[in-house]
C-alpha positions in Angstrom: 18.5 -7.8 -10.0 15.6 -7.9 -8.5 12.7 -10.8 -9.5 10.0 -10.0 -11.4 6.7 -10.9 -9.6 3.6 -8.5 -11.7 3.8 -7.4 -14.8 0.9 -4.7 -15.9 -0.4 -3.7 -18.9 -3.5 -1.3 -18.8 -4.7 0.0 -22.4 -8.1 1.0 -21.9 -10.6 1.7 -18.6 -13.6 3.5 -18.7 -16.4 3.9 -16.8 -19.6 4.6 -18.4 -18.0 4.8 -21.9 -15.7 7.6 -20.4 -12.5 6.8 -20.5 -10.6 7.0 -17.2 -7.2 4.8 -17.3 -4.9 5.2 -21.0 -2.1 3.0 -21.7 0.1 2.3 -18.3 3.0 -0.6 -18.1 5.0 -1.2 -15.5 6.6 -4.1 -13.1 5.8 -5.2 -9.4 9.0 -6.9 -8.1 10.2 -8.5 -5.4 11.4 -6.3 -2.3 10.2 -3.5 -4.0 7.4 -0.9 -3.5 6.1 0.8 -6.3 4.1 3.9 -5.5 1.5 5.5 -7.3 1.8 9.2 -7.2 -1.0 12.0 -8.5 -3.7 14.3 -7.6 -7.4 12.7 -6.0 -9.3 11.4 -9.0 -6.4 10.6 -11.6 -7.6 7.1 -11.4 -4.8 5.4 -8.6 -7.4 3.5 -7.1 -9.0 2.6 -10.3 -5.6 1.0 -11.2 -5.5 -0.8 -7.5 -8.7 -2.1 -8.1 -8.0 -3.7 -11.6 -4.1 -5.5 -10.1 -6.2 -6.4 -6.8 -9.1 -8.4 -8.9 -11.5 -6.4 -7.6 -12.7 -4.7 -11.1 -12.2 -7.1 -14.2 -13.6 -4.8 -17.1 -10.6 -3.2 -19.1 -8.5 -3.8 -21.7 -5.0 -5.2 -21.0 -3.0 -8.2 -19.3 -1.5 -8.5 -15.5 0.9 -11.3 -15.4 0.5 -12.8 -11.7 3.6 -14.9 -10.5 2.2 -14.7 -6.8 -1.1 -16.7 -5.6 -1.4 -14.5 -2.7 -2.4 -10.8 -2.9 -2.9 -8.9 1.0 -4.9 -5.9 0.2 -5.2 -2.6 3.0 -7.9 -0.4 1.6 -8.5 3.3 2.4 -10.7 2.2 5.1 -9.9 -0.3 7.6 -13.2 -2.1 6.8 -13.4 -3.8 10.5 -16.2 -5.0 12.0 -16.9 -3.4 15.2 -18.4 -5.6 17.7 -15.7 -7.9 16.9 -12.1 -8.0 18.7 -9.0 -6.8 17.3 -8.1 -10.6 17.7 -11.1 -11.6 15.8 -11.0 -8.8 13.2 -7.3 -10.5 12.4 -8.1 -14.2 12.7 -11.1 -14.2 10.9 -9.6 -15.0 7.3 -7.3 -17.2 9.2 -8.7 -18.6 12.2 -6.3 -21.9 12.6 -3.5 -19.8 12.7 -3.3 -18.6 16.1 0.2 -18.9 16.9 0.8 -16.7 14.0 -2.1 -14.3 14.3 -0.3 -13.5 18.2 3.0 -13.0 16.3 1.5 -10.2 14.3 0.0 -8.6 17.0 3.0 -8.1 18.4 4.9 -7.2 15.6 2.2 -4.3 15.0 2.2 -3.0 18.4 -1.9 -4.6 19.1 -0.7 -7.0 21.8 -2.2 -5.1 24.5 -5.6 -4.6 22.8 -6.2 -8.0 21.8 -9.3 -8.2 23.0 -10.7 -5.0 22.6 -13.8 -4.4 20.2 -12.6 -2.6 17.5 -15.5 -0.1 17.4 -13.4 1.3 20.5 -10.0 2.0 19.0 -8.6 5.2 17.2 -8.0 5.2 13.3 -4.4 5.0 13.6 -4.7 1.5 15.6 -7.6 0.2 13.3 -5.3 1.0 10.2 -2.8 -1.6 12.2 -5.6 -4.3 12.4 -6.0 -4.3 8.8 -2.4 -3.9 8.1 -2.2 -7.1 10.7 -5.3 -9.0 9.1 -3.4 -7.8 5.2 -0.5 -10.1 7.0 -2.3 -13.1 8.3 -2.3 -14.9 5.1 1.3 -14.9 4.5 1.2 -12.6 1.4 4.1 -12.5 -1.7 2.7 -9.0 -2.5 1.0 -6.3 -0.4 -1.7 -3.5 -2.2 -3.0 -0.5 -0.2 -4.9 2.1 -1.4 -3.7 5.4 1.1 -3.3 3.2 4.1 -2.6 5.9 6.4 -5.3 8.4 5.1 -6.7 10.9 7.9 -3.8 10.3 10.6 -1.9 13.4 12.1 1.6 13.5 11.1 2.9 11.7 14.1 1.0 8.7 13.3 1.6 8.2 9.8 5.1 8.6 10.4 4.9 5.9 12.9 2.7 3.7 10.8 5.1 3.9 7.7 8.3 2.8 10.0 5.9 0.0 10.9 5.2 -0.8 7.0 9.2 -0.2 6.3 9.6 -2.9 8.7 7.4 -5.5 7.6 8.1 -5.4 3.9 11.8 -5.9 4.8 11.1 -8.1 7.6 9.1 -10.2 5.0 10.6 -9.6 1.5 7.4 -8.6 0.6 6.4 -6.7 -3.0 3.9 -3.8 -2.3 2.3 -1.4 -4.3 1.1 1.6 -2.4 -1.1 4.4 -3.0 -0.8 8.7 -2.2 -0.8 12.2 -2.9 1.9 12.7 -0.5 5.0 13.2 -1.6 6.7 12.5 1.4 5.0 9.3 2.0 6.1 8.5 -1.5 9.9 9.3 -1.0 10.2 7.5 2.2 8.2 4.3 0.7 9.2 3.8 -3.0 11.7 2.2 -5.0 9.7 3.6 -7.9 7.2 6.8 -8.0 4.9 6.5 -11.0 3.4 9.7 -11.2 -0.2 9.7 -12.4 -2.0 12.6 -14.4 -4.0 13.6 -17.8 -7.4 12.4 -19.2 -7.9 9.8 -19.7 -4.9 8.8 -16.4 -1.5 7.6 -17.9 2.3 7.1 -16.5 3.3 10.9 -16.8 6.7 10.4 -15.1 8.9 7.4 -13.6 11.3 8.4 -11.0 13.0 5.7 -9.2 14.1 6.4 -5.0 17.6 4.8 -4.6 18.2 5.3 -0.8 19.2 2.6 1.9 16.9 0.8 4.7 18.6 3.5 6.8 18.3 6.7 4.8 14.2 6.0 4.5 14.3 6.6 8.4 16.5 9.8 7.8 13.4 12.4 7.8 16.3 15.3 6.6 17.4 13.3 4.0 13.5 12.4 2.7 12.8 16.3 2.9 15.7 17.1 0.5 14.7 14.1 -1.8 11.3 15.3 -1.7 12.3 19.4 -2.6 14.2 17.3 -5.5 11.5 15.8 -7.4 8.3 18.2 -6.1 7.2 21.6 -6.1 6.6 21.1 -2.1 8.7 23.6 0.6 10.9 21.9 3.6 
């Protein structure tokens, strides 16, 4: 069974005195993803925002077992007249054995040193997954981490993601409106909808390390649970 790591209880959110999140439970645990699945504006980032600590007004408990939270935001948030390098080590700088490791492990070895202003989205969305990484986190949040790439990209970027959260155990709660994205990532889909946003659907992905890189088998599970052709 797998360990428990977060458990979440959201009764109340509102912005404004308009109430955007209703009551949602559920469990991070570990070597698990959890996706959150819905429509723009059904309040998935709302939710990220409250488990990452970035938004502390609502009503509810999260029960943190981890001290150590990597977050990946819809932007990659770089600054651009730094390095990839320096975009990675700078919440980490002593740990440059380490910071070369993930480099490497995220395909940047070769553009080190390259200011980041000068790379494409879908190798600035690998710097902030890398500088996510750098602090040796128990759980990984990202909030539509591959968001704007061509299909070739994301694809590549979510084997890379597959990857590190088996390479490193790692809980993670993701993100997106795609249903493929959520069928190839999740152990869990909670689907998202209403007004004010609650759990409208739990459907849990039970497929092998080697069927998530199966893109026939992820169609079929996706035609399973979505209204979505091929």
């Amino acid at each position: 069974m797998a360990e428990s790591v977060m458990q979440i209880s959201i009764l109340h959110k509102a912005f404004q005195q308009k109430p955007v999140l209703g009551k949602i439970q559920f469990e991070l645990n570990t070597g698990e993803t959890t996706v959150l699945f819905g429509p723009s504006g059904c309040g998935k980032s709302t939710l990220l925002r409250l488990l990452a600590g970035l938004d502390i007004e609502f009503e509810g408990e999260l029960t943190h077992r981890e001290t150590r939270l990597g977050v990946v935001f819809q932007e990659p948030r770089l600054l651009p007249w730094r390095t990839v390098y320096q975009n990675v080590a700078m919440v980490a700088p002593d740990k440059s054995a380490r910071i070369e490791q993930l480099l490497e492990e995220t395909g940047l070895q070769n553009v080190a040193a390259l200011e980041a202003s000068k790379l494409s989205l879908g190798m600035a969305r690998r710097v902030a997954l890398a500088r996510a990484l750098i602090i040796e986190p128990e759980a990984l949040i990202l909030d539509e981490p591959f968001v704007s790439l061509d299909r070739e990209r994301a694809s590549q970027l979510r084997l890379l993601l597959l990857d590190i959260i088996e390479r490193y155990k790692l809980k993670a709660l993701l993100v997106t409106h795609d249903p493929y994205e959520a069928v190839q990532l999740a152990h869990q889909i909670l689907v998202m909808g209403g007004t004010p946003s609650k759990l409208q659907q739990r459907i849990p992905i039970n497929l092998s390390a080697a069927e998530r890189r199966d893109n026939t088998l992820i169609a079929k599970v996706v035609n399973q649970f979505f209204d979505r052709p091929g």
